[in-house]
N, C-alpha and C positions, 0 to 999 in steps of 0.2 A: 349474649353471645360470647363464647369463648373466645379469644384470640390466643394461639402459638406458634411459633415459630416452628417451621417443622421442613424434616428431609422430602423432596418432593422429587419423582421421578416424570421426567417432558420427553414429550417427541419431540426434537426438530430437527425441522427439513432446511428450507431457505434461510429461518433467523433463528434465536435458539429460545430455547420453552414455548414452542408455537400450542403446545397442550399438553396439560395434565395425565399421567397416565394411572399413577399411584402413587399415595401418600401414606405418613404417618404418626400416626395420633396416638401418643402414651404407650410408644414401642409396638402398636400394632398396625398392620400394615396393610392398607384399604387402596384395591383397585377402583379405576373409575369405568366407571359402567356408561358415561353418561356425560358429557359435555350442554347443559341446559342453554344459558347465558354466555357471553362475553365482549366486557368493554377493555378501553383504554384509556389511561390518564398521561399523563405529559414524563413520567417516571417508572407506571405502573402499568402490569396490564392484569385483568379481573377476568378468574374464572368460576362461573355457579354447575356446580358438578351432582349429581347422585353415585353416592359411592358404595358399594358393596355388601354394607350394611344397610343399606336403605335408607339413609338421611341426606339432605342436601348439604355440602359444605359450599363456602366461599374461598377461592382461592387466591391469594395475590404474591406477584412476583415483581419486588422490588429490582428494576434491571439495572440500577445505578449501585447497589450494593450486593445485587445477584442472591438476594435471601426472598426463601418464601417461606409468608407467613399465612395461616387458617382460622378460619372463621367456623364454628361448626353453631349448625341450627338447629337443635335436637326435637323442639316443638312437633315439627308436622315431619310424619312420617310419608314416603312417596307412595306409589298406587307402585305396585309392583305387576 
């Protein structure tokens, strides 16, 4: 799995990056189609997306340093 850091574009309503809406991976730039998953951790909150290209990424947004970093999963492509 890849990990980078990467500019990430959130909706939020009540708190802020309640959801991923578009990201970008090597200056190109992937709507999310697709909200699969989502946890939280004590600093973090995790989002499993299908994004526009058809792969799943993992998203995470560190809220104590406000950076989000990418996971992408290139293996299994989704059922479109």
């Amino acid at each position: 799995m890849t990990r980078n850091y990467s500019k990430v574009t959130a909706y939020s309503g009540y708190k802020a990056n309640e959801m991923p809406l578009s990201f970008t991976v090597d200056d190109k730039r992937h709507e999310v189609r697709d909200v699969i998953s989502r946890w939280a951790e004590p600093e973090k909150d995790f989002f499993k997306v299908i994004a526009d290209d058809g792969r799943k990424y993992t998203l995470s947004w560190n809220r104590k340093s406000d950076l989000w970093l990418i996971g992408n999963i290139p293996e299994k492509q989704c059922e479109q």
